[in-house]
Structures are given as structure tokens and as C-alpha cells.
C-alpha positions, 0 to 999 in steps of 0.5 A: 357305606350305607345300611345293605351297600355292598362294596361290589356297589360302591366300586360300581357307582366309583367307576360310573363317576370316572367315566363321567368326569372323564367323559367331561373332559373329552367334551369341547365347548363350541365358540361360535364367531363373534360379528367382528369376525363375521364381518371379517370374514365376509371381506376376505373370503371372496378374494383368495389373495388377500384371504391368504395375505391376512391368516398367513402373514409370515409366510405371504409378507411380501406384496404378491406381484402379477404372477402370484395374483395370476396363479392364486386367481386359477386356484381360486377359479378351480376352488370354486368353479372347478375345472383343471389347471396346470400354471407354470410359476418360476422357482422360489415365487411360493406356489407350494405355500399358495397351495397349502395356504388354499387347501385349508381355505377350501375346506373352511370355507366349505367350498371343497368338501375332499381334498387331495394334495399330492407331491412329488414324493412321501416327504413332500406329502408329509411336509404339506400336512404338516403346515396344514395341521399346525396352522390348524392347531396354532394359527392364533388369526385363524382361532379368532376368525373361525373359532367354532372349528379352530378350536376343536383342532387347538383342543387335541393338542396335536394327539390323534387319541384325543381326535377319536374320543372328542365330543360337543356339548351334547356328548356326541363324537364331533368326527374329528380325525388327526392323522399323520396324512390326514385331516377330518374337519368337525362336524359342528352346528351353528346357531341355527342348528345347521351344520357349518360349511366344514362340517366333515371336510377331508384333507389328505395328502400323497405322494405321487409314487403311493397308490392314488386311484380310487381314493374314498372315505366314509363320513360319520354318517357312514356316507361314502364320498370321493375327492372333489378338489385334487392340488398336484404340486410339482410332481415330478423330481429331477430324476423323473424329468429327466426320463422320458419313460418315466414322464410318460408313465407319470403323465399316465397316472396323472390321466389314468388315476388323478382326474378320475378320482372323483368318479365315473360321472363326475370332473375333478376340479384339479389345480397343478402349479408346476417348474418345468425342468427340460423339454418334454418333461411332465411339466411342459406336457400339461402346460401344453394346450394342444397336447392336453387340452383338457387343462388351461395350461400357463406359463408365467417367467421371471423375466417378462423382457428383458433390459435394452441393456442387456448385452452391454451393462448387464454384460458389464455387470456379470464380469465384474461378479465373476472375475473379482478376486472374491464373491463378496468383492464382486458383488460390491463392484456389481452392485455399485455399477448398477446404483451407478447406471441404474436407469439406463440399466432398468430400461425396457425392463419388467419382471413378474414380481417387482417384490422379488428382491433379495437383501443386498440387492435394490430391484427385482431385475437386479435380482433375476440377473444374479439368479442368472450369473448364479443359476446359469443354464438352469435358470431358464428352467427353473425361472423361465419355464423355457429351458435350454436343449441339451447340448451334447453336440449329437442328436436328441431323438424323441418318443414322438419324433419314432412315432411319427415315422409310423406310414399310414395305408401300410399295415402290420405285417406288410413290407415295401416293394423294394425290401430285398433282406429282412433282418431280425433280433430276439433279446434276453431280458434277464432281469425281466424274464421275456423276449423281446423281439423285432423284425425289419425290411431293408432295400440295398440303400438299408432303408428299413421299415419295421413290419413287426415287433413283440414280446414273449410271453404276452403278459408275465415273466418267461421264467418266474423268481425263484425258479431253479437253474435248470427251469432258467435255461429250459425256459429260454430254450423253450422261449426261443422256440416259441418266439421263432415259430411266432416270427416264422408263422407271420404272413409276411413270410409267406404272402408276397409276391416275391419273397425277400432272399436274405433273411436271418434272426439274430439271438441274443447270447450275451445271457445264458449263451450256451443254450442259445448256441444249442437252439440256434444249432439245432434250427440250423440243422433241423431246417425248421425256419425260412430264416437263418438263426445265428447267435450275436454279441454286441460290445461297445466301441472300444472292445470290439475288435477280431482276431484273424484266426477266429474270423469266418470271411470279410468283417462287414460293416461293423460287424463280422462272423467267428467261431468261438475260442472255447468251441470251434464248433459255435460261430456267432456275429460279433457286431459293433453295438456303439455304431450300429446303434446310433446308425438305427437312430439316426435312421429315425431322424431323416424324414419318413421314407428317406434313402437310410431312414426307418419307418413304422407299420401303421398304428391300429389304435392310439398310441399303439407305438409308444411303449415301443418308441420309449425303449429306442430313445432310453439310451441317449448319446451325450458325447461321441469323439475319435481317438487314435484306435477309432470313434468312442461312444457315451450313452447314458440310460433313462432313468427308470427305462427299459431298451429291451426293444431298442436293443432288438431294432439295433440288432437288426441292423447288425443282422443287415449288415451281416447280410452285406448290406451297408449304411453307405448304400455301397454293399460288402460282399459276402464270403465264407472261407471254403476251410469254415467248419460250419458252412452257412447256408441260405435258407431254401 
């Protein structure tokens, strides 16, 4: 220590060399590329396809066939030209490796400076950023050809502490980020002392089911920039498949929130490879050109035709693989009939990717006719892109096939000629908080057209989450009230010429059925409603039944009155929920307009109908047969569906029969016993 140093001062001057050193360590030599990689790069670069063959040979070892040259060279039309794509690529053919591979030359190459790559779920999202980094950090071709970014990445050691404190030579933050979901390329200059083409480029990556609108970030120099370039790599699971609902809802996000993410003056390029797992999935949405015509939609199946042989050797062939005494036996007898007799096996044959060719097996079409003995209905799904209908020896009614019964020059509110009954129904959604309710004209042969249908309230829940008991029933009750005065109030009621005689709204009781039987008694008595109020209860097939000492006159058709066994004083319809279901779908199914069909008032605005249409088909018949005590019905309901209103458009038919009508077109009278306790009068 020095004459007059303090040691205050030497700590001082310790520490200030500390950081030094430290600061030392933190700064990353850049390597610029040497002309053999230039040159290099100057051959590979132009051609995506064999970009992707040269930095990533374990992956692409295979020689790429015509689908995958097909598919990258859309990706690569999108990558540098923009536009918006969806390409339909047969299982297992590699597009989810094409699009990782493609992510990281976009942003090398500074072709794209954002991108977002989004999968069907978070883990998927994650495993994309995860091929993505450590080719980044690891890929010993990538480090040779493109060092003066390679590099800083190989420098982290996969440590996102080490990203935040990077410096360059000259002591500055390079702007490197190393993120669990994203990834911030350095911004390094050139000899010349230009930025390089990555400089500040972004990749990130999401799962649809996370937010994806408005995504943004700054850039070191406090720029804010927008995704430029967005790869949506299947998106959809196989429970959104297999939900129309749901499809539709991601079909919205895809709309509403993908392609704009770029901003309000600005197209997004977007590239979606995609498998369609079933008719009007969201695959086969966009694949779709009439449907979305703002994407070149493509579909490239396995087999491109199929062999002249198909129905007599490859027959063959499948029999021996099924009914050997074992798999492996099996296959060894198939395989040996097919060297035996592969040239009249092969004719006519052509497959999309003649490498394709699993071990064991000598031929692409060898290949694709296990895939279909193993995969069997699947395969035209997730090879093809041409799935099978699902055969449940019933009806497969869709949102469009409703919407489509919509009559033009037939406004809300206004009902045909000949409709002599109008029935209604409120439903109690009990998880949801909210009525939703329907109301349809029938003339005597139950054609019906729906001139109204709604939900109370209009937005938010009718009672809110953590509300009491007491607030549960005040607020139905309440709700009742309102939904009833909102029905009552319409000018159908009050405008035709002749009004309809009949007229009834049933109300759900299967929920809080004491405080529907104490608003439907007091509309009845009160006579404040120009429509009968009755409470009802569906129940399925094998549990509706009557029994004679309850029962108020003749049943109708599949349904009948009665007074309840714990308060003879309360009659409600009790109506058979299974047939009078299918009876309103199947009424969607006969062209508009025909004797026992339904239609819809005419749409004021796109779409108008959807949401309504989407809640009818959530409940899907698969299997229907007769036992001894009658028809039994199976539904299964949509994944992720609502059928609030489904279960209203029933209702109504369950309120006609109850007004005599039949689906038969031949009408059930309508008789109360003169000992009823409650006598049930037509409304004046």
C-alpha cells in the first residue's frame, strides 16, 4: 500500500478491476464468415429445400419426394414473397420439421424479421423452441457457415443470465435474448460496419389456446415491431376436430387474431401445414378456396393413384397379413407375395413420396398399403386428407346445413300464412347463468319456422358466481319475468291479421323447479301473457314413461300433462327428449320449406345464424335401435359445445305436440279430464 492510500482506496480500485475482468469475459469475439462459406451460402440460400437438406442432415436424410419439394416451395414462396397458405401434407411426410427448420433460415437469412410459430398446444409450442434453440446453440454446419451469429448463441451455453449481459467487442449489449419461448438474434456489424441481415430478428413461439392478439416487442433500439411471418403448424387436436363448435371458434382466432397480427395496414405472410382429421374440421376449412379464399389452399395425399391391382393382389395381400397366426408371420407371407408379384403389383401405382419406405418393406406403395391395413378408417384421414363420413347409420347434420334453411324476404319476427300454433321454450342454463330462448310457428303438418330466438340477459350472467341461495332463485324468477315480458312484447303477437289460437312457452324445470312452478302459476292466474306458461321436463327415451293416476288426458305424441306426486297442485308437460330431438333435427334436413321441415328468419348480417345453428348440431346421434320397451337413442355431445339453444328449438316441439299437433301430420286431440284439479285454459 502506497504512502497516503487508504484502504477504502485499494478496495475501491479491487473492485473497479473485477468488473472489469468480469466485463472481459461477458464480451463475445465476432467471427465473420470465411469466403468458402460465403460462397456456400450463396448456393444454398436460394433454394430452401436444399438449405434445409445441407444444415439439418439428420433430420432431412431422406431425399425429399414431390409433396415435400411442393410444400417447402410454398413456404418459401411465403417466406419471401408473403401471402397466406394452408398445405395439407400426409401424416408423418415431416412438415412440422420443415417449419422448424424454415423458422430459423427466415430469420438467418433476414428474410423475415418476427416470427411466430404456433401450435396446437403449449407443449407443442415448447418443443418447436427447443429444436429451434439447440440447432442454434449446437449445430456444428450452421456455426461454420453463419459464425458471426452462431456463435454468440453457442456462447450462452444455453443460459438465459448469460444472453442479458452479452457484449461485442466494442463493449456494447449485442441484444441477445434466450427465452423458454423465444429467441432474440444479435445485432452484429459486418465489415463494412453494416448490420448483418439477422440483426434483431425475433422468434417466438405459442400455443394456439394462449393469447395470440396483439403480439408486439421492442427492439434494443426501443423500436416497436409486429410479427411479419406467422407458421401455424397444425393446429387443431383431435378434440377440436372432432367439435364443430369448437372448429369454428378456432376458425375465428385464426381470422380474428392470427392474420392481423401484423397490424391494421399490413397483410401477414402465414404459412399453415395441416392434417385434416374429419370433414369440416379446421384443416379442411382452409384448405378450402371457395371458403377461404384469402389462402391457396393444398392438399397432397400419399397415394397419388392407386394400383390396377388393388381389389385382387393387394386384396391378396391384406388377407395374408390379417389372418396369419401372428404379425410377424403375416408379414413375411405379404412381404414374399409381394417380391413375388411386384410388377403387376406396382402398376398403375404413384405416391407422392417414392422415399417413403419403412424398413422391412421395398416400395413406397408397399408402404402406404400397411399404413392402410394398419391405420385402416384412419388412413384416409391422416394420409389422404380425404376422410371417411362417420357412419353411425343416422343422420350428420351440420352448422351450415341450419343455416342454410334461413328464407330470404321473411324478416325476424313475421310468421307464414298457414301457422296456426306457436310454440316456445325458455332454457335454464345452470352453469352459465342465462335463458335461452326460442319461439316457432307450426301449421297442422308441424312445419315450423323459427321467427325469434334470444338469451337473457343480453351480455353477462343471470345471477353472478358467488351468489347466495336466495339471489339463485330471485334472479331465475326475475329472469322468467323478463324473458316472458320480452316474447310477449314482440310484434308477431300483435300484428297479424289473423293471430294464431294456440300459443303456449314451456319453461325449463329441470333446474330450480320450484320457482318455475311459482312464476308459471302466477302467469296463469295473473293472465298477464297472451300464451299459455307450463312448466316441462325432458327425459331420455328409456325413462319417460306415465303413470295413469298422474296423467291430465290423452298423452300426445311423445309427450303428455301431469300433476306432480309431491304437489298435486303442480302439472307440468313431461315429454320424450330423445324423440322430440331428433323429430327438430331431422326438420332441418328436408329442403326449406317442406311438409315437416323448419326454417329460419332471414339473416340481417353475416353469419347472423351460427352461433344459434352451432348449439342445435352440438348434440350428435351415433346410434339409434328398437328394444323390447321401445327405440333407444345415443347422443354424444361436442366437445367444448353449448346446446342451451338446442334444447329450446326441442322444446318447442315438445309445446306443439302438446297443442295436439303431430309429426305425422295427423293431429291428437286435446282433452282435459273435467276431475283435473287445474283446469288449462286458452289464453283470450
Amino acid at each position: 500500500m502506497g504512502y497516503g492510500a487508504t484502504k477504502k482506496d485499494f478496495s475501491g480500485k479491487h473492485l473497479d478491476y473485477v468488473n472489469e475482468q468480469n466485463r472481459r469475459k461477458r464480451i463475445v469475439k465476432t467471427v465473420h464468415p470465411s469466403a468458402e462459406a460465403l460462397r456456400r451460402r450463396k448456393r444454398l440460400e436460394p433454394r430452401l429445400a436444399v438449405w434445409l437438406r445441407h444444415y439439418f442432415p439428420e433430420v432431412f436424410y431422406w431425399k425429399h419426394g414431390p409433396v415435400q419439394l411442393a410444400g417447402i416451395m410454398r413456404l418459401e414462396q411465403c417466406i419471401d414473397a408473403g401471402g397466406c397458405f394452408c398445405v395439407v401434407w400426409p401424416r408423418g411426410d415431416g412438415k412440422s420439421v420443415v417449419g422448424k427448420g424454415a423458422a430459423i433460415y427466415a430469420a438467418l437469412t433476414g428474410r423475415r424479421r418476427f416470427l411466430v410459430c404456433i401450435g396446437a398446444t403449449n407443449d407443442l409450442a415448447l418443443d418447436y423452441m427447443e429444436f429451434i434453440q439447440k440447432n442454434l446453440a449446437e449445430n456444428e454446419r450452421l456455426m461454420a457457415d453463419y459464425p458471426e451469429c452462431i456463435g454468440f448463441f453457442k456462447a450462452l451455453d444455453w443460459k438465459a443470465i448469460k444472453a442479458r449481459n452479452q457484449l461485442n467487442e466494442q463493449g456494447k449489449s449485442t441484444g441477445i435474448r434466450w427465452r423458454p419461448r423465444m429467441v432474440t438474434f444479435p445485432t452484429i456489424l459486418d465489415p463494412a460496419g453494416q448490420p448483418y441481415p439477422f440483426a434483431g430478428a425475433i422468434i417466438e413461439t405459442r400455443g394456439i389456446t394462449a393469447t395470440v392478439k396483439g403480439i408486439s416487442r421492442a427492439t434494443s433500439e426501443g423500436q416497436v415491431i409486429r410479427p411479419d411471418f406467422v407458421l401455424a403448424d397444425d393446429l387443431q387436436d383431435p378434440e377440436t376436430a372432432a367439435s364443430d363448435v369448437l372448429c369454428e371458434k378456432m376458425e375465428r382466432t385464426v381470422i380474428g387474431d392470427i392474420l392481423p397480427l401484423a397490424g391494421p395496414q399490413t397483410q401477414i405472410a402465414c404459412y399453415m401445414p395441416a392434417t385434416i382429421m374429419r370433414k369440416g374440421d379446421v384443416s379442411s376449412r382452409f384448405v378450402d378456396r371457395t371458403r377461404h379464399p384469402e389462402f391457396q389452399g393444398e392438399l397432397h395425399p400419399m397415394v397419388i393413384t392407386w394400383p390396377v391391382a388393388q381389389d385382387t393382389l393387394w386384396k391378396e395381400y391384406a388377407d395374408m397379413r390379417i389372418n396369419a397366426d401372428s404379425q410377424r408371420e403375416g408379414k413375411i407371407m405379404a412381404h414374399k407375395h409381394y417380391l413375388k408379384n411386384r410388377k403387376a403389383m406396382d402398376e398403375g401405382a404413384e405416391t407422392s413420396w417414392p422415399a417413403r419406405v419403412r424398413k422391412g418393406e421395398s416400395s413406397a406403395i408397399e408402404t402406404a398399403e400397411n399404413l392402410l391395413i394398419e391405420l385402416k378408417e384412419q388412413f384416409w384421414a391422416e394420409c389422404q386428407g380425404d376422410p371417411l363420413e362417420a357412419s353411425s347409420g343416422q343422420y350428420n347434420l351440420t352448422i351450415e346445413t341450419v343455416c342454410a334453411h334461413a328464407v330470404a324476404g321473411r324478416p325476424r319476427l313475421t310468421l307464414p300464412d298457414a301457422c296456426h300454433t306457436i310454440a316456445g321454450m325458455i332454457d335454464i342454463n345452470k352453469s352459465k347463468g342465462g335463458l335461452h330462448w326460442c319461439v316457432a310457428g307450426f301449421d297442422q303438418s308441424m312445419t315450423a319456422h323459427i321467427p325469434a330466438y334470444g338469451h337473457y340477459p343480453d351480455s353477462g350472467e343471470l345471477w353472478p358466481s358467488n351468489a347466495s341461495e336466495q339471489v339463485i332463485q330471485q334472479s331465475i324468477y326475475n329472469g322468467l319475468k323478463a324473458a316472458c315480458d320480452r316474447i310477449a312484447g314482440m310484434s308477431f303477437w300483435r300484428t297479424q291479421s289473423v293471430l294464431p289460437d294456440q300459443r303456449i312457452v314451456l319453461i325449463d324445470a329441470g333446474f330450480k323447479g320450484e320457482q318455475v312452478h311459482r312464476f308459471a302459476t302466477w302467469a296463469r292466474v295473473a293472465k298477464v301473457y297472451p300464451f299459455f306458461v307450463l312448466p316441462s321436463i325432458g327425459r331420455a327415451a328409456h325413462r319417460y314413461n306415465y303413470r295413469k293416476d298422474t296423467l291430465y288426458g290423452k298423452p300426445f305424441e311423445g309427450c303428455h300433462i301431469q300433476r306432480s306426486i309431491s304437489d298435486a297442485k303442480q302439472v307440468y308437460l313431461m315429454f320424450n327428449a330423445d324423440f322430440l330431438r331428433e323429430t327438430s333435427q331431422r326438420a332441418f334436413l328436408s329442403e326449406p320449406g317442406a311438409p315437416g321441415g323448419c326454417t329460419l328468419y332471414a339473416e340481417t348480417r353475416p353469419k347472423e345464424h351460427r352461433e344459434f345453428a352451432a348449439q342445435v348440431v352440438a348434440e350428435k346421434i351415433y346410434n339409434k335401435y328398437d328394444t323390447p320397451q321401445g327405440a333407444r337413442w345415443e347422443w354424444r355431445h361436442q366437445p367444448g359445445a353449448q346446446w342451451d339453444w338446442g334444447d329450446a328449438l326441442t322444446g318447442c316441439w315438445a309445446g306443439a305436440a302438446a297443442k295436439g299437433l303431430s309429426a305425422s301430420g295427423t293431429p291428437t286431440p286435446v282433452k282435459v279430464p273435467k276431475k283435473a284439479h287445474v283446469v288449462i285454459r286458452r289464453p283470450r
